[in-house]
LOPAPA-986021 format. One line per field, with one value per atom (N, C-alpha, C): residue in one letter; atom name; x, y, z. Coordinates in steps of 0.1 Angstrom, whole numbers, plus 5000, padded with zeros to 4 digits. Last residue first. Example, Ala and Ser with C-alpha at 12.3 -4.5 7.8 and 13.67 -1.06 7.14 Angstrom:
2
residu S:S:S:A:A:A
atome N:CA:C:N:CA:C
X 5128:5137:5129:5132:5123:5132
Y 4978:4989:5000:4943:4955:4967
Z 5071:5071:5079:5078:5078:5078
***
This chain:
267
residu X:X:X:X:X:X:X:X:X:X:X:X:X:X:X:X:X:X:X:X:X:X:X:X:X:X:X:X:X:X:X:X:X:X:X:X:X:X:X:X:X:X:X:X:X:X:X:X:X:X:X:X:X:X:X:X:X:X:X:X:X:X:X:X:X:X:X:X:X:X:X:X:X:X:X:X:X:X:X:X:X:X:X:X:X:X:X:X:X:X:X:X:X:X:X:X:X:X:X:X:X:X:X:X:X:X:X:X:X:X:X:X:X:X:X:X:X:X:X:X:X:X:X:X:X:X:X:X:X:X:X:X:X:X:X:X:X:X:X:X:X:X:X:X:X:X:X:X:X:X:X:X:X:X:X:X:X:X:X:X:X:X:X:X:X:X:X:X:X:X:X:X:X:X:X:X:X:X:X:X:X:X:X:X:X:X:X:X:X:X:X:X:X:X:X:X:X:X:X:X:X:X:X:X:X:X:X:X:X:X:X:X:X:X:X:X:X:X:X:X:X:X:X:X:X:X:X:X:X:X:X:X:X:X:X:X:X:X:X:X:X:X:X:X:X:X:X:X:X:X:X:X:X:X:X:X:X:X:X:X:X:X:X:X:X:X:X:X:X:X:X:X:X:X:X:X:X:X:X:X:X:X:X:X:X:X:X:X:X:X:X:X:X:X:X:X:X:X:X:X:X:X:X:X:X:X:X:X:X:X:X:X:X:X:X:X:X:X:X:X:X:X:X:X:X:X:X:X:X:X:X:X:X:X:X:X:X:X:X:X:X:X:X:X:X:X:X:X:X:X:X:X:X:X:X:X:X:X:X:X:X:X:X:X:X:X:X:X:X:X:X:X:X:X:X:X:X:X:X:X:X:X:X:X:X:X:X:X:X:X:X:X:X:X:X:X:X:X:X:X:X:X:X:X:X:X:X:X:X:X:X:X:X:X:X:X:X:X:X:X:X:X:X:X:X:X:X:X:X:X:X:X:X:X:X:X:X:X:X:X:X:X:X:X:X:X:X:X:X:X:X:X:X:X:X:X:X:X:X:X:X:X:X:X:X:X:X:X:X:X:X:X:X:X:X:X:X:X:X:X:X:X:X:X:X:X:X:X:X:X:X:X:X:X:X:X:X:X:X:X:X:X:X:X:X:X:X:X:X:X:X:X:X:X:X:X:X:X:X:X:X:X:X:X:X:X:X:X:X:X:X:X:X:X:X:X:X:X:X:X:X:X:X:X:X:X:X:X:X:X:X:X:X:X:X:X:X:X:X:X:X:X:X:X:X:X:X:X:X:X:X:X:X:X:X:X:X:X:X:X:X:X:X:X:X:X:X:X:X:X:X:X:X:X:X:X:X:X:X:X:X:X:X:X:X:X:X:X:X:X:X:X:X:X:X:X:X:X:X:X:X:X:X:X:X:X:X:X:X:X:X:X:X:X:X:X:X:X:X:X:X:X:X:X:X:X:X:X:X:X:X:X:X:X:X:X:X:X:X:X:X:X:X:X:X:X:X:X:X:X:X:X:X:X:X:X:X:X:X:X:X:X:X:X:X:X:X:X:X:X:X:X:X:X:X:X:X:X:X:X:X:X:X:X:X:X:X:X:X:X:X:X:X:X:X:X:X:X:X:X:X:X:X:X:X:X:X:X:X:X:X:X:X:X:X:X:X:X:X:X:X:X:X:X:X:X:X:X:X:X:X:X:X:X:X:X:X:X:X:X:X:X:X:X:X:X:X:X:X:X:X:X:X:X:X:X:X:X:X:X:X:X:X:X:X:X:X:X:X:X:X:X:X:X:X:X:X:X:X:X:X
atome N:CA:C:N:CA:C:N:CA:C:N:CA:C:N:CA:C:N:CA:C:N:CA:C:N:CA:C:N:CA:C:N:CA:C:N:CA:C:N:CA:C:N:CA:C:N:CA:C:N:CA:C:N:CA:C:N:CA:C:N:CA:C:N:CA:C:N:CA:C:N:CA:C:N:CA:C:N:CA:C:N:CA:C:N:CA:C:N:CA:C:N:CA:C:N:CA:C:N:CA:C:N:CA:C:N:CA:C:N:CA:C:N:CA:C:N:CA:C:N:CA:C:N:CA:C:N:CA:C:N:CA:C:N:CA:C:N:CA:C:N:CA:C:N:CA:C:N:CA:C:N:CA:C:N:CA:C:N:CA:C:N:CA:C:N:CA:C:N:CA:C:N:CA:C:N:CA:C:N:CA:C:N:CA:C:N:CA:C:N:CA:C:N:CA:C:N:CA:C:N:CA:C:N:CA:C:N:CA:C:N:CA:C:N:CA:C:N:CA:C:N:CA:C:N:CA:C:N:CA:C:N:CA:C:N:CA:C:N:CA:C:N:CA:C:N:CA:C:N:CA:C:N:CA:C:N:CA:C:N:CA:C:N:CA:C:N:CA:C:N:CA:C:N:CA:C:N:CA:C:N:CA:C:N:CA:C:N:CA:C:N:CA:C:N:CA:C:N:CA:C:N:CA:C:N:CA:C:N:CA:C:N:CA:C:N:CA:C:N:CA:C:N:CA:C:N:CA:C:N:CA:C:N:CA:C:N:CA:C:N:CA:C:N:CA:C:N:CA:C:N:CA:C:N:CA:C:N:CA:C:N:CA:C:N:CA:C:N:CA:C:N:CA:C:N:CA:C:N:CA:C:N:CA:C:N:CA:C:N:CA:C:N:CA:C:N:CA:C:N:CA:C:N:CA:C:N:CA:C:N:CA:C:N:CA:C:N:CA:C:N:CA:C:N:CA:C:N:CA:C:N:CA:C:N:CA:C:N:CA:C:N:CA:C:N:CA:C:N:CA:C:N:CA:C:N:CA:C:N:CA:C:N:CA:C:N:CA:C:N:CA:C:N:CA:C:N:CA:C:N:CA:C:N:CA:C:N:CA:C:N:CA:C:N:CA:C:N:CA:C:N:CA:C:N:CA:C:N:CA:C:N:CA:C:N:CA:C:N:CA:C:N:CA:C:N:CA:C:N:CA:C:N:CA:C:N:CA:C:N:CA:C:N:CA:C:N:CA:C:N:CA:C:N:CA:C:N:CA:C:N:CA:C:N:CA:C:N:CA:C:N:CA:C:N:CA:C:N:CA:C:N:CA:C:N:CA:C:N:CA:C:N:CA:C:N:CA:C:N:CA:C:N:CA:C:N:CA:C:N:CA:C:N:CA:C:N:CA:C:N:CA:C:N:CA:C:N:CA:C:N:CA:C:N:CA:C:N:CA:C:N:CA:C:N:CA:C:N:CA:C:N:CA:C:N:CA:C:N:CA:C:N:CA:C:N:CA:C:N:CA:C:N:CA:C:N:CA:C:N:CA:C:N:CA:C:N:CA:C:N:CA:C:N:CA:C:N:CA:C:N:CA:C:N:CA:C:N:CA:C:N:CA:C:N:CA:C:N:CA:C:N:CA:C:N:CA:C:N:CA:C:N:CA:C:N:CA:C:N:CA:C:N:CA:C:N:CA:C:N:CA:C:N:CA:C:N:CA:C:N:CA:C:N:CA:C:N:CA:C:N:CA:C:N:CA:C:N:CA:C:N:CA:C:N:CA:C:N:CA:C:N:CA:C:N:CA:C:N:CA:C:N:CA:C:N:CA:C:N:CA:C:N:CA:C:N:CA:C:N:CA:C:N:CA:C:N:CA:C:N:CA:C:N:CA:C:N:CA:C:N:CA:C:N:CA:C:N:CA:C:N:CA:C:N:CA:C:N:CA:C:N:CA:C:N:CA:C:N:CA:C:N:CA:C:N:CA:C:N:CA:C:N:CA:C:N:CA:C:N:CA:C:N:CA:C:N:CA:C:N:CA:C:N:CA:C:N:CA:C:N:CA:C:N:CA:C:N:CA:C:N:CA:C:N:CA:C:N:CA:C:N:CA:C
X 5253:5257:5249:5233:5237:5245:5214:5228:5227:5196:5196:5211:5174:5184:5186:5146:5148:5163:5151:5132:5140:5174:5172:5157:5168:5167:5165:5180:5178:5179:5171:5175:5171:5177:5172:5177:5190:5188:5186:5178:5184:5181:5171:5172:5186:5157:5169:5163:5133:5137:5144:5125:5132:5137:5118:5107:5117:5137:5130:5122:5125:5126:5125:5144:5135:5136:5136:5148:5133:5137:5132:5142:5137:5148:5137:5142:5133:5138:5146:5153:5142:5154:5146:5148:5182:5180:5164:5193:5185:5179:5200:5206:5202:5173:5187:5200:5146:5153:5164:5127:5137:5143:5100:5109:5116:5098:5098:5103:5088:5092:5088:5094:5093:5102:5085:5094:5088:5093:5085:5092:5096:5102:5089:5088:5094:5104:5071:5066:5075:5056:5064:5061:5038:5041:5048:5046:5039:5043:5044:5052:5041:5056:5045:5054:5053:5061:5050:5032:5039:5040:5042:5032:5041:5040:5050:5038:5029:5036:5038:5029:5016:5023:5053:5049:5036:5056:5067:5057:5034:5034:5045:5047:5036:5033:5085:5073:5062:5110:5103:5090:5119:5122:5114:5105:5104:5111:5127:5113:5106:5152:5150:5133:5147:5146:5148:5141:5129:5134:5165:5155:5143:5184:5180:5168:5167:5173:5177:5176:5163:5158:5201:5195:5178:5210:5214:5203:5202:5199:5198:5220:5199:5195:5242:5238:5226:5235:5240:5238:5231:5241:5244:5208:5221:5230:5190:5189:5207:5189:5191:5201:5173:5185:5193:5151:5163:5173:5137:5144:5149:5137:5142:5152:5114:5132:5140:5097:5102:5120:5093:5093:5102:5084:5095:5098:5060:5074:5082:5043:5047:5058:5042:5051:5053:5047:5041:5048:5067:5054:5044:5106:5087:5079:5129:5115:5104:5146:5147:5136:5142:5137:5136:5163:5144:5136:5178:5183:5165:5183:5189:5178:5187:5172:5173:5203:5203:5189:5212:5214:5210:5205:5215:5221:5182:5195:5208:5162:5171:5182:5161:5163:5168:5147:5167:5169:5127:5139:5149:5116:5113:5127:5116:5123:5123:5100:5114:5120:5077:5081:5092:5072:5075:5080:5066:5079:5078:5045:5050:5069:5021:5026:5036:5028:5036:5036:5036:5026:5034:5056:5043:5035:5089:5077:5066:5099:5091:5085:5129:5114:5108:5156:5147:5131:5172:5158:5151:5192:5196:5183:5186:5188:5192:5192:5174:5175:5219:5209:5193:5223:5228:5222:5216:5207:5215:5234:5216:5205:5252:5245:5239:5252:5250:5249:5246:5234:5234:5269:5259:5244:5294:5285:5277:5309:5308:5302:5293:5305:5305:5267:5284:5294:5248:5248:5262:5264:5255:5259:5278:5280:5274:5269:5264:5267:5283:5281:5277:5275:5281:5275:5272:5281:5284:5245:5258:5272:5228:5231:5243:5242:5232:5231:5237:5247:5237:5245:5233:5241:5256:5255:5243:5265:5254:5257:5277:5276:5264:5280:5276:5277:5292:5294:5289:5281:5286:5286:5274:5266:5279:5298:5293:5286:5312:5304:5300:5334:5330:5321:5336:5330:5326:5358:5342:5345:5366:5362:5348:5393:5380:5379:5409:5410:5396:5408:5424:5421:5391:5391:5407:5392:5395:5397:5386:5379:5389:5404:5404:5400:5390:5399:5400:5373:5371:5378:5369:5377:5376:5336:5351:5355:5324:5330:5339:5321:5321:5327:5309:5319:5318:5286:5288:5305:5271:5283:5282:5245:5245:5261:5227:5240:5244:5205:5213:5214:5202:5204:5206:5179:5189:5192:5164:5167:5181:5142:5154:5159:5113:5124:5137:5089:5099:5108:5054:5061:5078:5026:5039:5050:5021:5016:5017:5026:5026:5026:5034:5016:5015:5053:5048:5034:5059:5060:5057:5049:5039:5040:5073:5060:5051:5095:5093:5079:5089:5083:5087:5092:5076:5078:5116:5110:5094:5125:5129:5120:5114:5110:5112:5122:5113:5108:5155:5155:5136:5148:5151:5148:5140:5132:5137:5167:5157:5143:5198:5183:5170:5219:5211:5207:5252:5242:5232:5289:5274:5264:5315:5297:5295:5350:5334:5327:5372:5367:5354:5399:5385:5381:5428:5424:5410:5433:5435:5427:5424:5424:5419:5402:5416:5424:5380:5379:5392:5381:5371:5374:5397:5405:5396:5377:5387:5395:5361:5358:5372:5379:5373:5371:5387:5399:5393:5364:5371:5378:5346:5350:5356:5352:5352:5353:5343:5352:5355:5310:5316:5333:5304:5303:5314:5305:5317:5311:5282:5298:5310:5260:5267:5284:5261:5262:5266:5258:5274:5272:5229:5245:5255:5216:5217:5228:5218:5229:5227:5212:5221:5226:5184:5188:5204:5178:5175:5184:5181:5189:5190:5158:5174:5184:5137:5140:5157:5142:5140:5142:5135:5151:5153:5109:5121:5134:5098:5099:5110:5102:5109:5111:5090:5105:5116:5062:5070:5087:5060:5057:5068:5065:5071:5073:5043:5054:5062:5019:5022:5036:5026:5019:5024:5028:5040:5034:5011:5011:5017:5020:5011:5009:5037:5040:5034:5018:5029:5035:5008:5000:5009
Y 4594:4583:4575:4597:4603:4602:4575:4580:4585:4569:4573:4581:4552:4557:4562:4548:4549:4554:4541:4535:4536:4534:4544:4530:4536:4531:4537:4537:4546:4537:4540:4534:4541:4556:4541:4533:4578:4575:4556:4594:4585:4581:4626:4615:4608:4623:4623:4619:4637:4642:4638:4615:4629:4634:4597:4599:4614:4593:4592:4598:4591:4599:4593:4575:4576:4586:4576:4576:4578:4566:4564:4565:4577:4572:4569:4567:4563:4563:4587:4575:4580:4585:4587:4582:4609:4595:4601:4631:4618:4608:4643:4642:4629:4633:4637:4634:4639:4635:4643:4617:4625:4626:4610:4602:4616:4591:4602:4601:4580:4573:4581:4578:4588:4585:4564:4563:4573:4572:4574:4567:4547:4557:4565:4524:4535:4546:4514:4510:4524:4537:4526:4527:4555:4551:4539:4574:4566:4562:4595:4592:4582:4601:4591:4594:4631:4625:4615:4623:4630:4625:4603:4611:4619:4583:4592:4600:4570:4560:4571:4575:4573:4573:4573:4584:4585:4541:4549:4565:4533:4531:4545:4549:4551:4547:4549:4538:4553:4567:4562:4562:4575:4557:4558:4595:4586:4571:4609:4612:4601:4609:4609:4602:4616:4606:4602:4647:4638:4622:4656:4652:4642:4652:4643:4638:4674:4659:4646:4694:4692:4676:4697:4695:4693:4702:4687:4686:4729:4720:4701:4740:4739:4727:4721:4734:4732:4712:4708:4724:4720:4710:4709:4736:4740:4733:4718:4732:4735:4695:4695:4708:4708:4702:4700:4715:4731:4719:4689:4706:4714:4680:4672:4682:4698:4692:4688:4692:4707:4703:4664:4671:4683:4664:4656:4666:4682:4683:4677:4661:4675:4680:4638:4637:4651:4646:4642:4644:4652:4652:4642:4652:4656:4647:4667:4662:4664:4689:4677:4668:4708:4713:4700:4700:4700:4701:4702:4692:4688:4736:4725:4709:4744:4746:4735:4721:4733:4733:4696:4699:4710:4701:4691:4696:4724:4725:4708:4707:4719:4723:4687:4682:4698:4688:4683:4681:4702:4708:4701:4677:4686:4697:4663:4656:4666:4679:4673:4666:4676:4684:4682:4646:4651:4666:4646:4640:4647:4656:4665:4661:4637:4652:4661:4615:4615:4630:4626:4623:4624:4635:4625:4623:4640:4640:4626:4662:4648:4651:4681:4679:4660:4693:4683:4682:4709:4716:4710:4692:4701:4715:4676:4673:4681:4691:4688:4683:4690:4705:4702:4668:4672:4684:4661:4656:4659:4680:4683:4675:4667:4682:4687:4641:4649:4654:4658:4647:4648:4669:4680:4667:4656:4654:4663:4689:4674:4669:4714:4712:4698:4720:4723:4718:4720:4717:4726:4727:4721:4716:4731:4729:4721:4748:4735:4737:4761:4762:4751:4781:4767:4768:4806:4807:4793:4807:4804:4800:4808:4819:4818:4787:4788:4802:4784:4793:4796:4765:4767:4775:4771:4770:4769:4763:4770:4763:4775:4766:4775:4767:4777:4768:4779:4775:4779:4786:4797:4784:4761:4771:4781:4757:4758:4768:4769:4759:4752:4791:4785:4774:4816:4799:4794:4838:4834:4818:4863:4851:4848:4891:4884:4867:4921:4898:4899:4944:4935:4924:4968:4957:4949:4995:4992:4973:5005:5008:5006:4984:5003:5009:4958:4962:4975:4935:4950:4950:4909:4913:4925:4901:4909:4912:4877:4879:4893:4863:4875:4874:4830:4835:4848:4826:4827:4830:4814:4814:4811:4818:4816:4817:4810:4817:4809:4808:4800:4814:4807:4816:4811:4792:4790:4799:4789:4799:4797:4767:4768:4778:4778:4772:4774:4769:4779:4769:4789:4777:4783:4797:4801:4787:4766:4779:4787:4732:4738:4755:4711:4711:4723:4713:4715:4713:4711:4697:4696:4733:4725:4707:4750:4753:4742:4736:4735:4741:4746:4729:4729:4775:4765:4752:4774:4776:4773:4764:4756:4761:4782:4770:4763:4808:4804:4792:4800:4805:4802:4800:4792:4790:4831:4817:4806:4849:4845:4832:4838:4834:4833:4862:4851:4851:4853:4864:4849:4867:4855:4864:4862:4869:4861:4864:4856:4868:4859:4870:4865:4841:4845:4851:4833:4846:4849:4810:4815:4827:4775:4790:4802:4757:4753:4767:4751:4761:4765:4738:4736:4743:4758:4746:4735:4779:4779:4768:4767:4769:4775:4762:4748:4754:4785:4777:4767:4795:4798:4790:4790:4785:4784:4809:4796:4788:4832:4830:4817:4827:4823:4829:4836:4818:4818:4862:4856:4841:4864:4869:4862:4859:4853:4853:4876:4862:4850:4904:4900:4885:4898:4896:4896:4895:4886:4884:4922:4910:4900:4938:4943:4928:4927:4925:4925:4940:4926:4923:4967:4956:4948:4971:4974:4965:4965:4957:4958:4989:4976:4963:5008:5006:4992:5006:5001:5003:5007:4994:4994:5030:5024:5011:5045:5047:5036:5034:5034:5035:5053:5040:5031:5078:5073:5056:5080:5081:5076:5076:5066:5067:5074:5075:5073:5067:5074:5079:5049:5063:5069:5021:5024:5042:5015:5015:5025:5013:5024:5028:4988:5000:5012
Z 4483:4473:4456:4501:4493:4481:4519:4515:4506:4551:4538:4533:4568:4567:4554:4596:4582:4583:4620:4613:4600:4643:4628:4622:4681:4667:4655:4712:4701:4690:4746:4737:4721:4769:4774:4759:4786:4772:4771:4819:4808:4800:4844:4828:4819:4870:4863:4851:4887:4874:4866:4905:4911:4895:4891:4900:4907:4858:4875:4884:4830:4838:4853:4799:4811:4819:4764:4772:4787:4735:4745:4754:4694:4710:4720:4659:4674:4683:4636:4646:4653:4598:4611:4621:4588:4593:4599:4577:4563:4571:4597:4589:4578:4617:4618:4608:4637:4622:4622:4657:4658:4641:4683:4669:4667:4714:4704:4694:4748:4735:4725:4784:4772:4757:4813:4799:4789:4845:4835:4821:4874:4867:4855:4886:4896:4883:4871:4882:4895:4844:4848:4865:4826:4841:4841:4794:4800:4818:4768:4780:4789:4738:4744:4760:4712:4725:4734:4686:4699:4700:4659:4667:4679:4629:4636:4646:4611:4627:4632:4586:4594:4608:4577:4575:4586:4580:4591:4588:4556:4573:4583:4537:4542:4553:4540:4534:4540:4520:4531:4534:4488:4500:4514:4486:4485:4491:4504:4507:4499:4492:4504:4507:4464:4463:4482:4470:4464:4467:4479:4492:4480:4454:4470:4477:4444:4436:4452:4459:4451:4450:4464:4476:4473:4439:4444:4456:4435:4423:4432:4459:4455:4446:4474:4465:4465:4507:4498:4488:4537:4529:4524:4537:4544:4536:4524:4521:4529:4544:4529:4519:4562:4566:4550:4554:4561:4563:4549:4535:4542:4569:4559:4551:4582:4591:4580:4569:4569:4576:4568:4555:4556:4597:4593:4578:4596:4603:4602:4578:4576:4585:4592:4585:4575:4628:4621:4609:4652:4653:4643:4653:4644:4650:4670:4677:4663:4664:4652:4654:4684:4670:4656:4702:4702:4690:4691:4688:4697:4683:4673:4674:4712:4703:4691:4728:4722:4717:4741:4726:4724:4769:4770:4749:4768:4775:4775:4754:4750:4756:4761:4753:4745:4792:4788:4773:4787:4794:4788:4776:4766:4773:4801:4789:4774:4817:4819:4805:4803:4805:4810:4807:4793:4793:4834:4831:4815:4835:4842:4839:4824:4817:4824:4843:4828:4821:4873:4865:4851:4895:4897:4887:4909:4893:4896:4927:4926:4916:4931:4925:4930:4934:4946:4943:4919:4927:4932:4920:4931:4931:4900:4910:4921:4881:4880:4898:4877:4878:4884:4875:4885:4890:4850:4860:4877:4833:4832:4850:4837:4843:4848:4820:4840:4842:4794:4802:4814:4788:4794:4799:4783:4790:4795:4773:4775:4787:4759:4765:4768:4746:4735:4746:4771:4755:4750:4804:4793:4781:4831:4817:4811:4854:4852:4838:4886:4876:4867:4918:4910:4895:4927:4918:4910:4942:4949:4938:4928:4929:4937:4895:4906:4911:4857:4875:4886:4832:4843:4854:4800:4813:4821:4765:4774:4788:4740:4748:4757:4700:4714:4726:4668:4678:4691:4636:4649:4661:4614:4621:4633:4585:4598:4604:4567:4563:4577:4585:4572:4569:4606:4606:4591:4620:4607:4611:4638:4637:4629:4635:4635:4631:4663:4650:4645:4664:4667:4663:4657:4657:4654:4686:4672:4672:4714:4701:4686:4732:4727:4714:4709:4719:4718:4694:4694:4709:4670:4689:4686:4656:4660:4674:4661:4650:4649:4692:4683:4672:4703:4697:4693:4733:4719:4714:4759:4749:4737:4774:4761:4762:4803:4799:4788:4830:4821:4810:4865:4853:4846:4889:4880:4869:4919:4904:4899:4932:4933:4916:4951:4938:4939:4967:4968:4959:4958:4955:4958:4980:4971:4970:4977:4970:4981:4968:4979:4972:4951:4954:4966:4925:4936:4940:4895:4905:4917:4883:4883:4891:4895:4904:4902:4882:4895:4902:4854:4863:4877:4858:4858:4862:4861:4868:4868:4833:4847:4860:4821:4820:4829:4831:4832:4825:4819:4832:4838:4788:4798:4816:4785:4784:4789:4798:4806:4796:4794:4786:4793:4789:4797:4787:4768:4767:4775:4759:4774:4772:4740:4746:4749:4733:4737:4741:4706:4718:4721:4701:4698:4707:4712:4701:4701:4712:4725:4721:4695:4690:4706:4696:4687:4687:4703:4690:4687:4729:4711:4700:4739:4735:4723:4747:4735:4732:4764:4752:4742:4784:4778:4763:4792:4788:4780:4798:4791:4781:4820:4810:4796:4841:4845:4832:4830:4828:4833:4828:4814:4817:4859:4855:4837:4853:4860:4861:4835:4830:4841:4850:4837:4837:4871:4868:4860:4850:4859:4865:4845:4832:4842:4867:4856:4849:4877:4887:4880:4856:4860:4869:4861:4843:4849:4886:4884:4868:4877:4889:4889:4859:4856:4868:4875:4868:4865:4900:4901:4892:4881:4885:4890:4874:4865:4867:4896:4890:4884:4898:4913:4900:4880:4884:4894:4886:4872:4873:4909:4910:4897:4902:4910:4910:4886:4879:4886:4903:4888:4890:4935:4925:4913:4965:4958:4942:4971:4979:4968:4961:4953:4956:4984:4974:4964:5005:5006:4993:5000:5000:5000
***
């Protein structure tokens, strides 16, 4: 009530310094978790020289935070806040305003990693760094969730499929054989010249049967006796594959098992 005394403009002023603060202890979080990995990321990239950006991700940041409110049954829900933190590469080092290197990527996407940073500074190397699967279940594990129902594990499995691979490797998840199709032609499309990437995908797309085209659906998640299983189809460089991987009853996830429905060569 005191708050609201002060009146619009006041009110408006408080907030948005309030936000600026909040944005303000976001990025210096970042920033001092992405010197911790420095050394890693440049030893990927072969090269002491490249100049880095950390940019948050508050969407991340509230996904994790949703499943922890929808794995509670208690209101106000108390969470555990995680930052997550983009590494990127700059295409120019800019030092006392003038550019001293640049970095290109030839026939490749830009390179990225990504973190989790508690508030207590621990740090959780994700998708581009190795083994981002334990991470992932060391992260899930240190908000102390119970997952009690299959829609609340697919949500955990939809989390680890961006932060363990990136947007990339959620985005290979089809649904049906119009999303398979579109997955097919941006992947094609990058790869190859036009004329070839024409001439492929047709014969791609013919080799694979009417049944497999029919088969394809959401994510299935089902009850097991002390876990969830979550069974999805995935397209990945000409391949179709079938994974199933599980959820425990405290979030962890494992890759239970992976099969190619369909393959395909270029040749």
């Amino acid at each position: 009530m005191k708050l609201l005394s002060l009146g619009p403009l006041l009110l408006a002023l408080y907030l948005q310094a309030g936000l600026s603060q909040a944005v303000e202890n976001v990025g210096a979080s970042c920033i001092d978790a992405s010197k911790n990995v420095e050394a890693i990321v440049h030893k990927d990239l072969d090269t002491k020289s490249a100049s880095l950006q950390v940019t948050p991700s508050p969407a991340l940041r509230e996904a994790f935070t949703a499943l922890q409110v929808s794995a509670s049954s208690v209101y106000p829900t108390a969470v555990r806040q995680i930052e997550f933190c983009e590494v990127t590469v700059s295409t120019f080092d800019v030092r006392d305003g003038h550019v001293a290197g640049t970095t290109l990527f030839v026939d490749r996407d830009p390179p990225k990693w990504l973190m989790g940073v508690a508030p207590d500074g621990r740090t959780f190397q994700l998708a581009g760094f190795s083994d981002p699967e334990e991470k992932f279940n060391e992260l899930i594990g240190a908000a102390g969730l119970e997952i009690k129902s299959p829609d609340l594990a697919s949500d955990v499995v939809d989390l680890y499929l961006r932060v363990t691979g990136g947007e990339d490797l959620r985005e290979s998840v089809v649904v049906d054989d119009l999303q398979l199709q579109s997955a097919a032609l941006t992947d094609f499309r990058r790869r190859y010249p036009l004329a070839q990437a024409r001439t492929l995908y047709a014969r791609w797309w013919a080799g694979i049967s009417p049944a497999l085209k029919k088969a394809l659906h959401r994510p299935k998640t089902t009850a097991e006796e002390n876990e969830f299983e979550t069974q999805f189809f995935r397209y990945q460089y000409g391949q179709v594959l079938e994974e199933t991987v599980t959820v425990s009853r405290h979030g962890a996830v494992m890759p239970r098992a992976t099969r190619a429905l369909y393959s395909f060569s270029a040749r």
